[in-house]
C-alpha positions as CSV (number, residue, x, y, z in Angstrom):
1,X,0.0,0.0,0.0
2,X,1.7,3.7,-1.1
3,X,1.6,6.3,1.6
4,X,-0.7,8.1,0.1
5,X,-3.4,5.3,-0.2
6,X,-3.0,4.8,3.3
7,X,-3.7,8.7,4.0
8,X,-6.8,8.3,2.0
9,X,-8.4,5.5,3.4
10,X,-7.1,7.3,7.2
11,X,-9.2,10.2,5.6
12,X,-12.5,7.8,5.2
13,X,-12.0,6.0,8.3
14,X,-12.2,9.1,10.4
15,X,-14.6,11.1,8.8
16,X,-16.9,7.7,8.9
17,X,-16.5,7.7,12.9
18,X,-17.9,9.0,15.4
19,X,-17.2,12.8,16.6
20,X,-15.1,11.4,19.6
21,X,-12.9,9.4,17.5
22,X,-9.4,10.3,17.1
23,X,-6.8,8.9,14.4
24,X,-2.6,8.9,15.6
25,X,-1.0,8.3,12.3
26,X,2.4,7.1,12.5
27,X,5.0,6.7,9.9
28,X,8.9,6.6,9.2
29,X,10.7,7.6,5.9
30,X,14.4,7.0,5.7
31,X,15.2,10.9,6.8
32,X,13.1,10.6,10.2
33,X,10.0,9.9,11.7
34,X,6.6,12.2,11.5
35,X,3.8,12.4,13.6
36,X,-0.2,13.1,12.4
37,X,-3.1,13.9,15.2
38,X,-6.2,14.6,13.6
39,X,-9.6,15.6,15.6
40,X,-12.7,15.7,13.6
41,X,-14.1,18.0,16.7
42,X,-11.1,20.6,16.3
43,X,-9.1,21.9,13.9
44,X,-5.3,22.3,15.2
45,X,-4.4,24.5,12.0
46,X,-5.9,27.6,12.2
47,X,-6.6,29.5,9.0
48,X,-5.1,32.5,7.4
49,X,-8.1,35.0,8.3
50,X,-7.5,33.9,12.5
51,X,-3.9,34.4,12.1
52,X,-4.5,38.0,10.6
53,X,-6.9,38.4,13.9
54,X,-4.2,37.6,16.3
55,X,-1.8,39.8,15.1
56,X,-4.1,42.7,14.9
57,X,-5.3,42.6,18.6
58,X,-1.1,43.0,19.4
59,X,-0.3,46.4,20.3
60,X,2.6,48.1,18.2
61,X,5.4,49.0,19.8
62,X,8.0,51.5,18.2
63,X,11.5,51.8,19.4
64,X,13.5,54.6,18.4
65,X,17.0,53.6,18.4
66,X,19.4,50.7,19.1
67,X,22.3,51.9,21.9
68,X,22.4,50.4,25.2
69,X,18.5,51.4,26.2
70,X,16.9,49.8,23.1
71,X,18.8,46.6,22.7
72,X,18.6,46.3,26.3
73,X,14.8,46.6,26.0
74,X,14.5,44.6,23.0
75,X,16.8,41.6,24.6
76,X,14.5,41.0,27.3
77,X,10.7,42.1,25.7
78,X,8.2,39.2,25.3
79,X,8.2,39.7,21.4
80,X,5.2,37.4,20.9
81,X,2.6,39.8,22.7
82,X,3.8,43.0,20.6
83,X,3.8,44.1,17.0
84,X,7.5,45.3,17.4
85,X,9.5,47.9,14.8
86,X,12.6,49.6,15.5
87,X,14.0,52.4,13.9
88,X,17.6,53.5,13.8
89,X,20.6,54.9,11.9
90,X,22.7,52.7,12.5
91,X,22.4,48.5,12.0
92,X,24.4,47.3,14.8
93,X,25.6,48.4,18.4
94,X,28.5,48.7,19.7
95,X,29.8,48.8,23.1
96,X,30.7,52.6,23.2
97,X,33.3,52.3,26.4
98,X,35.8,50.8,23.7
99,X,35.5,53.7,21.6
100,X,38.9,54.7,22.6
101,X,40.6,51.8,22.2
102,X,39.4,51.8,18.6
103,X,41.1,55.1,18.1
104,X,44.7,53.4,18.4
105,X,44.2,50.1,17.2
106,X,43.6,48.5,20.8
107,X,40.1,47.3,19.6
108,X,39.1,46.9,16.0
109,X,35.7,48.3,15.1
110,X,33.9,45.4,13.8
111,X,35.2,43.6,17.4
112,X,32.7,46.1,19.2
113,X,29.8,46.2,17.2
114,X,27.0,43.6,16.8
115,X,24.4,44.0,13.9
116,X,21.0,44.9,15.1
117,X,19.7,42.1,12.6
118,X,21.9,39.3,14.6
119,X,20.3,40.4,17.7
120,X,16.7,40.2,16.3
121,X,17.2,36.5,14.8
122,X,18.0,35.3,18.0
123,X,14.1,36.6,19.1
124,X,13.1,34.5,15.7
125,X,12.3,37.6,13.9
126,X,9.7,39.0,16.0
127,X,10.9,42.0,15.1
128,X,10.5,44.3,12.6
129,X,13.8,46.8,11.7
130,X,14.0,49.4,9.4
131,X,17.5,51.3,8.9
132,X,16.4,55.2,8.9
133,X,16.5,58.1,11.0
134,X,13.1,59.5,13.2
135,X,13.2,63.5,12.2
136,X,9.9,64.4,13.8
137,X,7.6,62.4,16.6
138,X,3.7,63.6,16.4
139,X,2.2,62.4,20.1
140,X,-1.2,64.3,19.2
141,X,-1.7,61.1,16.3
142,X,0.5,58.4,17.9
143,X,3.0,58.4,14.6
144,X,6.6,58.8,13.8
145,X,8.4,60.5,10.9
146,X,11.4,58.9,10.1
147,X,13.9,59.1,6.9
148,X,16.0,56.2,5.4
149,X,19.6,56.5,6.4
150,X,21.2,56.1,3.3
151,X,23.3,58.7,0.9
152,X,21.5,57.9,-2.3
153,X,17.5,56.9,-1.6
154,X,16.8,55.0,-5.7
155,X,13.6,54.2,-4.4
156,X,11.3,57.6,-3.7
157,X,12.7,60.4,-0.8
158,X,13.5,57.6,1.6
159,X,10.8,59.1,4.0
160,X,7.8,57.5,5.7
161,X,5.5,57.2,8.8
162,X,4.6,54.8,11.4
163,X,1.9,54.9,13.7
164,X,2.1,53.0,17.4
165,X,0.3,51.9,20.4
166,X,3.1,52.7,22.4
167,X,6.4,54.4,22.1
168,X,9.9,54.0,23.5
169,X,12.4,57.0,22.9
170,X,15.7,55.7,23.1
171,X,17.6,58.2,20.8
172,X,20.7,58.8,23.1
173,X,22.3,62.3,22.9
174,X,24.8,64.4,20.7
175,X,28.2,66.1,21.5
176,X,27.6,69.6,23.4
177,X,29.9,72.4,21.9
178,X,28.5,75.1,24.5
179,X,28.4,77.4,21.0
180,X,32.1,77.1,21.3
181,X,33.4,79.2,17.8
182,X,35.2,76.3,15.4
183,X,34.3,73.4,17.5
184,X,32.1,72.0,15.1
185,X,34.3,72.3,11.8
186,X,37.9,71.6,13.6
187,X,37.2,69.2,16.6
188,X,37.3,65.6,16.2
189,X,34.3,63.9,18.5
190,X,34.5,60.3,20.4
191,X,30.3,59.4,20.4
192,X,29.8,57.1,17.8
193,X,31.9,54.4,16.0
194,X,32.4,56.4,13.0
195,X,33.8,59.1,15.3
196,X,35.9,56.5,16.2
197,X,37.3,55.4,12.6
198,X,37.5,58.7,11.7
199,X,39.9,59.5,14.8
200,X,42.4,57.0,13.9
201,X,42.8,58.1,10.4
202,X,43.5,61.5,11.6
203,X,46.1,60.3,14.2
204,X,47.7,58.8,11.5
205,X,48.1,61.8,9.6
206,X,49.2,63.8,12.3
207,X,52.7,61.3,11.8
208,X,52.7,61.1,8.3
209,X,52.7,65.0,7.9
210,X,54.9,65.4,10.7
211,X,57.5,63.4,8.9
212,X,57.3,65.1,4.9
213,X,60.8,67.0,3.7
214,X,61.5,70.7,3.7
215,X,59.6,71.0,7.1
216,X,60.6,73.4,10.0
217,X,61.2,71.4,13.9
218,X,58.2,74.0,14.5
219,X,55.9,73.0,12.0
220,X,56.7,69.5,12.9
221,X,55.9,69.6,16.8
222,X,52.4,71.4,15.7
223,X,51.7,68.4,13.7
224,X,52.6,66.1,16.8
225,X,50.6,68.3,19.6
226,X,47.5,66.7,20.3
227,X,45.1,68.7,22.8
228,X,41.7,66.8,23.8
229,X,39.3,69.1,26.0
230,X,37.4,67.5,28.6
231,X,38.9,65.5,31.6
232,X,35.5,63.2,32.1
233,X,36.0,59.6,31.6
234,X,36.3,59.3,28.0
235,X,38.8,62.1,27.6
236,X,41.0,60.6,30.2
237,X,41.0,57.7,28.5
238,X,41.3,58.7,25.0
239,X,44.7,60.4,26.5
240,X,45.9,57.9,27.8
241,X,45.6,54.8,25.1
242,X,47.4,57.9,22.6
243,X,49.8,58.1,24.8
244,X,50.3,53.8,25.1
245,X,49.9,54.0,21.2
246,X,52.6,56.8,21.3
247,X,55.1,55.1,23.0
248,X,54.5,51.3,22.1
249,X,54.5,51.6,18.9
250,X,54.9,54.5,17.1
251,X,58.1,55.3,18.6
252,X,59.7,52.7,16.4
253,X,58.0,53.5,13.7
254,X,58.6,57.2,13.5
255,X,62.1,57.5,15.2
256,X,62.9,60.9,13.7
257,X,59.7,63.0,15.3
258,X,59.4,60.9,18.9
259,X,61.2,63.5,21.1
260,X,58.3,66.5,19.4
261,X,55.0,64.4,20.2
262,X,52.7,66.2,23.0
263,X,49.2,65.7,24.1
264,X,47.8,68.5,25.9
265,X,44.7,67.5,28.7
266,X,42.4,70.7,28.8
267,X,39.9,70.2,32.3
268,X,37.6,73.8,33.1
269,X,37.2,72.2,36.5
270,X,39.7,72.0,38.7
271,X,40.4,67.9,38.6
272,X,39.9,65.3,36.3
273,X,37.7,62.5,36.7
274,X,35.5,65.0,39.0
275,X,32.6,62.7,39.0
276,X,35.1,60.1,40.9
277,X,36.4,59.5,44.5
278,X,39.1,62.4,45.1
279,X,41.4,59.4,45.8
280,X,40.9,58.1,41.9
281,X,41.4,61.9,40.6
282,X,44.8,62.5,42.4
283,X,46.3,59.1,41.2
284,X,45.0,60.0,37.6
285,X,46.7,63.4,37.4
286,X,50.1,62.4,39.1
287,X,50.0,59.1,36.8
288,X,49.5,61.8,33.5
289,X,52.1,63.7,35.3
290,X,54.9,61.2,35.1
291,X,53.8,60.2,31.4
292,X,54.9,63.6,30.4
293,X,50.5,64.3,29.7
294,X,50.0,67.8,30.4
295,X,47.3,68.4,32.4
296,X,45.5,72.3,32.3
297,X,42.8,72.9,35.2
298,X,40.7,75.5,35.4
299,X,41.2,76.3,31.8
300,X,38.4,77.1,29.3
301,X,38.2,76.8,25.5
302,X,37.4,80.1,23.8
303,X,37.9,78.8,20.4
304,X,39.0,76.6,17.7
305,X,40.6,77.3,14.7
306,X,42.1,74.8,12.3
307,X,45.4,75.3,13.8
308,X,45.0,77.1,16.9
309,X,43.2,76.7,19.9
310,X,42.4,79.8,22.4
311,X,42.0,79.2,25.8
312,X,41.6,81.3,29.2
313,X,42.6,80.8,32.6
314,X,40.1,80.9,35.4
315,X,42.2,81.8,38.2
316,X,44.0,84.7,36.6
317,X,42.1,85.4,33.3
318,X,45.0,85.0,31.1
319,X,43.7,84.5,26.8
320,X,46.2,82.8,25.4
321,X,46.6,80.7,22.0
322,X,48.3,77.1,21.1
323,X,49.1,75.7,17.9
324,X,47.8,72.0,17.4
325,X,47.5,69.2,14.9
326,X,44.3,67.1,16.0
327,X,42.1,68.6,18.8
328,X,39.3,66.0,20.6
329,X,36.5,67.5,22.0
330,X,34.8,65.5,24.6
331,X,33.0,67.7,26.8
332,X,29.5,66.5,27.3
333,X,26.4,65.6,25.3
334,X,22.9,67.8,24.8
335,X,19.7,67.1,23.1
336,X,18.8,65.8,19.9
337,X,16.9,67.9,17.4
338,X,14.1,65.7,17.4
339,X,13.8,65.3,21.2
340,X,13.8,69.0,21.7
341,X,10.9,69.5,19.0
342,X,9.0,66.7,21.0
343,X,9.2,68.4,24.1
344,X,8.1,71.8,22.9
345,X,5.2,70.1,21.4
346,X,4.3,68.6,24.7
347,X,5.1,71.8,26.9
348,X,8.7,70.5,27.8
349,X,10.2,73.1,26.0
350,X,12.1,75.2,28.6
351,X,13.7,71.5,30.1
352,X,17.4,70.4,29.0
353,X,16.0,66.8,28.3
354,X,13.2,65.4,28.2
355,X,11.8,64.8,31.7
356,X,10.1,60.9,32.6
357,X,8.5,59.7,35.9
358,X,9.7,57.6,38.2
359,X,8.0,54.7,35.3
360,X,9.9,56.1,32.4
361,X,7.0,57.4,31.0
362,X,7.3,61.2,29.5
363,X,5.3,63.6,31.4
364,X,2.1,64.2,30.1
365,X,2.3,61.2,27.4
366,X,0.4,58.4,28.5
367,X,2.1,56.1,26.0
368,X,5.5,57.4,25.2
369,X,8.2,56.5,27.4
370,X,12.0,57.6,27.1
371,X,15.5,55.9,28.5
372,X,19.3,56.3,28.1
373,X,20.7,60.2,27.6
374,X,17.5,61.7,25.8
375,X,16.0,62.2,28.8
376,X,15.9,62.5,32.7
377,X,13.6,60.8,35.7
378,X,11.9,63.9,37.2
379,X,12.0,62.5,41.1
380,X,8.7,64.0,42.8
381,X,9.5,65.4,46.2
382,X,8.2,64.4,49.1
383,X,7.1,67.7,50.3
384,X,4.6,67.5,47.4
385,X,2.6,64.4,49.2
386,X,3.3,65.4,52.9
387,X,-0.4,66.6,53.5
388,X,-0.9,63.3,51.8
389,X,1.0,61.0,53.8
390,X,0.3,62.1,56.9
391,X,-3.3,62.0,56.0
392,X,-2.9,58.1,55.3
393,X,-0.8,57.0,58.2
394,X,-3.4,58.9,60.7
395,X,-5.7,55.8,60.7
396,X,-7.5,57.0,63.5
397,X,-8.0,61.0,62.1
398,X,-6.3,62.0,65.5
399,X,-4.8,64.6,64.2
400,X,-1.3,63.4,65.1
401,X,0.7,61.0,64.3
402,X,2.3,58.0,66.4
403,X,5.4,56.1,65.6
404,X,3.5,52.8,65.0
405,X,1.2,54.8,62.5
406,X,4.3,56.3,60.7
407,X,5.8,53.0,60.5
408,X,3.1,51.4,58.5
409,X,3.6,53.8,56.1
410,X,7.3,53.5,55.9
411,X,7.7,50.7,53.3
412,X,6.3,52.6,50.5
413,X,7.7,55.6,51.4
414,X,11.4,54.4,50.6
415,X,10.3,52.8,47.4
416,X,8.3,55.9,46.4
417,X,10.6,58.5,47.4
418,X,14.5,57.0,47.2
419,X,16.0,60.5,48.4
420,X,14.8,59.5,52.1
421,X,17.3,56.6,52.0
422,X,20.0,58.9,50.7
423,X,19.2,61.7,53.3
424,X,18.9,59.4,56.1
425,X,22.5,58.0,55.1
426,X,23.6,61.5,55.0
427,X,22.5,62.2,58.1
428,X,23.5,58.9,59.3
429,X,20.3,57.8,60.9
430,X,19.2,54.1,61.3
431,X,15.7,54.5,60.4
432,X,13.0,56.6,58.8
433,X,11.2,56.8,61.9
434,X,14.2,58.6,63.5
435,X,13.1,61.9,61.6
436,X,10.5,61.9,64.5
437,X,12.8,62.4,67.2
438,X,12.6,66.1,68.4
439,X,15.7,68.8,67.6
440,X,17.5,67.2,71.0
441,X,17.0,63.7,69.4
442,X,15.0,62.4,71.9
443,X,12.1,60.0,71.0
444,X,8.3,61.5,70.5
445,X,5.4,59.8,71.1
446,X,3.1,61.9,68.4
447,X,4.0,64.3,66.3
448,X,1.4,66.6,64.7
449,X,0.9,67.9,60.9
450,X,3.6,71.0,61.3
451,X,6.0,68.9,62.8
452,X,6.1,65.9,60.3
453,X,6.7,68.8,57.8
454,X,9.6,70.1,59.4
455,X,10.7,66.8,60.2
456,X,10.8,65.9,56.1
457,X,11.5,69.2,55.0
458,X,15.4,68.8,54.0
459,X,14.8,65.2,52.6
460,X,14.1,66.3,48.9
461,X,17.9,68.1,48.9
462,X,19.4,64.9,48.4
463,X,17.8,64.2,45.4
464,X,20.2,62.6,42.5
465,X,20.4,63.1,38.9
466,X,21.6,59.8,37.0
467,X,24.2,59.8,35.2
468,X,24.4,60.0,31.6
469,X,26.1,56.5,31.2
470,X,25.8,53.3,29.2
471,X,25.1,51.3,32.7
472,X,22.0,53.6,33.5
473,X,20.4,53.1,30.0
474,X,21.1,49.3,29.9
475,X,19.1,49.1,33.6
476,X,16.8,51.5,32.6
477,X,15.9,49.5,29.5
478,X,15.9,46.0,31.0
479,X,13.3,47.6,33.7
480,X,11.1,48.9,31.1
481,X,10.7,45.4,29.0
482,X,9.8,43.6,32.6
483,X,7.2,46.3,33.0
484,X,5.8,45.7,29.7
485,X,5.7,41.8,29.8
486,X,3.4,42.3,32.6
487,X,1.6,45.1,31.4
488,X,-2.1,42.8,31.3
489,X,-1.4,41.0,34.9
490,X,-0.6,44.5,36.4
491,X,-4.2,46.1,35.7
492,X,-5.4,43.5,37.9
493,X,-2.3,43.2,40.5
494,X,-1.0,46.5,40.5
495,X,3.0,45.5,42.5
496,X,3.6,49.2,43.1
497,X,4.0,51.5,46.2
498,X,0.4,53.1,47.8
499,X,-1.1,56.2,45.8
500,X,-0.7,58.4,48.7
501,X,-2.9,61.0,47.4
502,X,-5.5,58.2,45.7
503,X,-6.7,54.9,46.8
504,X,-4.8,51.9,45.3
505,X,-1.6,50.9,44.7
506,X,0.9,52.0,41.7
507,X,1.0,49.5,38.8
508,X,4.7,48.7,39.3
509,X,7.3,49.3,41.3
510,X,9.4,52.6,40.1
511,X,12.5,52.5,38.1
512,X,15.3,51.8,40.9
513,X,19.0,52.5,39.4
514,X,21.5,49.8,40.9
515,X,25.7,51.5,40.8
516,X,27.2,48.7,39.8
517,X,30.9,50.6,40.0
518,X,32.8,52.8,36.9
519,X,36.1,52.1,35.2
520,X,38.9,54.8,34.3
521,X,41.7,53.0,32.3
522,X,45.1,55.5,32.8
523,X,47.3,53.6,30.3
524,X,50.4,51.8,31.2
525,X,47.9,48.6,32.1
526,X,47.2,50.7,34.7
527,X,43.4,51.6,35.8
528,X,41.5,52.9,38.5
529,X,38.0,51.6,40.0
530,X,35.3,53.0,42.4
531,X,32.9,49.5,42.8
532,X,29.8,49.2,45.2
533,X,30.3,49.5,48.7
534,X,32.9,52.4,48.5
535,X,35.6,50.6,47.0
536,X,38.0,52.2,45.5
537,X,40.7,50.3,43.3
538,X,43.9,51.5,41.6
539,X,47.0,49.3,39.9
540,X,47.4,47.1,37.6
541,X,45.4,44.7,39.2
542,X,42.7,47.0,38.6
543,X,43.2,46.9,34.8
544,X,42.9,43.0,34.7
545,X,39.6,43.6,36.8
546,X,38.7,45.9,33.7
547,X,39.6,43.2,30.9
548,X,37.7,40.7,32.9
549,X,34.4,42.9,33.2
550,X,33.9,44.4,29.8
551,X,34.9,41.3,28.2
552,X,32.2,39.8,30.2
553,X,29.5,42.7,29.3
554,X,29.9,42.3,25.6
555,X,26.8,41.7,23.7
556,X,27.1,38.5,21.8
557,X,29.9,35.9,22.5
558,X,30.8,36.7,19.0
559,X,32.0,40.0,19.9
560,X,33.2,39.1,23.4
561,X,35.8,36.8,21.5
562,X,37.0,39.0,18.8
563,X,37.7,41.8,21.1
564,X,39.7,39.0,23.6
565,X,41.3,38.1,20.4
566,X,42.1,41.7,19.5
567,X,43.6,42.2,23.2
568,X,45.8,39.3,22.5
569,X,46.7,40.1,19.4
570,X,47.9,44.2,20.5
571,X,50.4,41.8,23.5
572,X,51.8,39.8,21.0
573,X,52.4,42.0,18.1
574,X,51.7,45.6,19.0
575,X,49.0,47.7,17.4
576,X,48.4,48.1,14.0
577,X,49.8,51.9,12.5
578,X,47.9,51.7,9.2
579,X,45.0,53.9,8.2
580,X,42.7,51.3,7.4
């Protein structure tokens, strides 16, 4: 009997049975084994028209942008209950805090970057990706504006809309010139990896110039001065793989011009590495000290010219001039075109970035939420809900309230308001209740409305900004997909702190940032470390801790072995001098 004899008379037998009756058909064929469950009650495959159905009752969810907040979300969102699209520039990430070791050679560029279409196979192509750029975000219709990235568009202008159900704003930031005169036709940036590639050329040049006939020793050491402005993380470390690139490899290479080569650290505060422990910021600048780096404090740029650079002296106001052969500006970032014409349309206009709640949704947008450096958590204060509060604790309307009253409140107070942890630290108190005690410290048994005011009135000074960094996009990002998987069970079982002003509970707990410790490589396999718990970390040791962690933090193992391979490869043979 041929197989598909046997499927026909399968075919009569069940439709000539019962309705209960079930038919297991099973066969083998020399490449494997199948399996066939037929139910004349129920039909397993469902048709086209119920597929079309499912899909339409998905909400559509547009991300804007694939840094550290939108692959982060992306990585962890339950693709199968959204329509997902993402729109970006750029078709990969990368892992931006190797930016500078792509300008020497350290790190090649394709070692840190991961192609966004890689990372949306491994969600079996749930999601939909289109290469182009968002110019305009309308949050009156729910649609975005967006243009395709590409130099020459064959196919029509390249520009087209896309409505959502919700929307995730993940755009990240641009380099802030502060209007500086120059900066923007004569300054080299470090944000993106093209920045990156371009950088390397240009270092390059700098020693091939530097090395052409019939060239004064002046001209020459003008060629080989390189000045970067900004002494955050990224300029410090810029600095100080040029200055490893410098003198690991390209002394040998250029032997005549080694004794002209000077890099010139410009800081206009008074350390470097401000935003770490003052112990990290001394052993930074005395490191750059005996490296021959010069570091200028309290010096700001005026402007830039293609072979000057003016700069003024805060302590004694001295203007004074440089000449230079590659300047770096690193500086800061500011807002995105786009962002900023969001927020004026939604009355955010007079704000540096756009402001979120504690949920990472933008203010005043029920659907549109925002994460990484385009935008900032707006905290509420405290003294906004005291009447509030105190009205909820005072179970018994007494008028005052008790320590046990206060204490049953307590819970959601830290979760809704994190600057009372910091305060109490501060002010090294044990517990929240201990902001009852009277001015002499001693205990009270009841403390009325005025007094619980002036009790909490200096709590909302130690609110925190979060830093603009790769670690607080990635956690911001993770958080948001976890509150969207469980968008449906939440309605139900809100997880949140109390409404103090409202009955019920908030739908989930707010966005809580976790400082997991930051990094400063200083060159010479030297780095320095301030970790959780107040550690602070400097040595050589400390650069092996560094290996260890941001091998471990790439994004695919794909990319964590290339750039291993890439480390190994600079040990054993140096980096490469080329321009390619």
């Amino acid at each position: 009997m041929t197989i598909v004899s046997f499927f026909k008379r399968a075919s009569q037998s069940l439709h000539g049975s019962s309705s209960h009756s079930k038919l297991l058909l099973l066969f083998a064929v020399s490449s494997g084994g199948a399996v066939a469950y037929a139910d004349s009650k129920q039909e397993l495959v469902r048709s086209p028209d119920e597929v079309n159905q499912t899909e339409l009752k998905k909400k559509k969810v547009v991300v804007l942008g694939t840094g550290w907040g939108g692959i982060s979300f992306l990585k962890d969102l339950d693709v199968s209950a959204y329509d997902v699209h993402v729109i970006s520039p750029r078709n990969y990430f990368a892992f931006t805090p190797l930016l500078p070791s792509v300008t020497c050679g350290t790190v090649e560029a394709r070692s840190i970057a991961e192609p966004v279409r890689n990372i949306i196979r491994k969600r079996n192509g749930k999601i939909s990706f289109c290469e182009a750029e968002c110019v305009k975000i309308d949050a009156t219709n729910n649609k975005v504006f967006c243009k395709a990235n590409f130099e020459n568009n064959v196919i029509g202008s390249g520009e087209f809309s896309l409505e959502y159900d919700y929307l995730v704003v993940a755009v990240g930031a641009q380099v802030n010139t502060f209007n500086t005169p120059g900066v923007k036709e004569n300054c080299h940036f470090l944000k993106d990896l093209e920045d990156a590639q371009k950088l390397r050329k240009s270092v390059i040049d700098c020693f091939e110039k530097s090395v052409l006939p019939n060239l004064t020793e002046e001209e020459r050491r003008t060629h080989l001065h390189f000045v970067v402005v900004g002494g955050g993380p990224t300029g410090v470390e810029f600095a100080a793989e040029l200055h490893d690139f410098l003198q690991e490899d390209i002394v040998g290479i250029y032997p005549t011009v080694k004794d002209l080569v000077k890099i010139t650290l410009v800081q206009s505060g008074d350390h470097i590495l401000n935003m770490f422990d003052n112990r990290i910021s001394a052993f930074a600048e005395m490191k750059f000290q005996r490296d021959g780096i010069d570091v200028k404090t309290g010096c700001r740029v005026l402007s830039v010219s293609d072979k000057e650079i003016a700069m003024k002296m805060k302590s004694n106001g001295e203007v004074y001039s440089v000449p230079h052969g590659l300047v770096v500006w690193s500086t800061g970032i500011s807002t995105r075109p786009v962002v900023i014409d969001f927020m004026e349309q939604i009355g955010q206009a007079n704000r540096r970035v756009l402001a979120t709640d504690e949920w990472l949704r933008v203010k005043e947008c029920e659907n549109v939420y925002a994460i990484g450096d385009c935008a900032t958590i707006y905290q509420r204060k405290i003294r906004e809900d005291i009447e509030a509060i105190f009205k909820a604790a005072d179970k018994d309307n007494s008028g005052t309230l008790t320590v046990e009253e206060f204490q049953d409140v307590v819970d959601d107070i830290l979760v809704r308001y994190p600057q009372v942890e910091h305060y109490l630290r501060h002010k090294h108190l044990r517990h929240v209740t201990d902001l009852l005690k009277d001015p002499e410290g001693h205990d009270r048994k009841e403390v009325d409305i005025e007094g619980f005011k002036q009790a909490l009135a200096q709590v909302d000074s130690l609110s925190k900004t979060l830093p603009a960094t790769a670690q607080v996009a990635s956690q911001q990002g993770t958080y948001l997909s976890k509150c969207f998987n469980h968008m449906d069970k939440s309605k139900n079982n809100p997880e949140g702190p109390r409404r103090f002003s409202a009955s019920g509970r908030h739908r989930f707990l707010p966005f809580q940032y976790k400082h997991l410790g930051q990094f400063a490589p200083l060159g010479g396999e030297q780095a320095a470390a301030e970790l959780p718990g107040d550690w602070v970390s400097m040595g050589h040791s400390t650069q092996w801790l560094w290996y260890s962690v941001y091998a471990s933090k790439q994004v695919s193992w794909r990319t964590r072995v290339l750039v291993v391979s890439d480390w190994t490869r600079r040990f054993i043979f140096g980096r490469d001098s080329s321009r390619i």
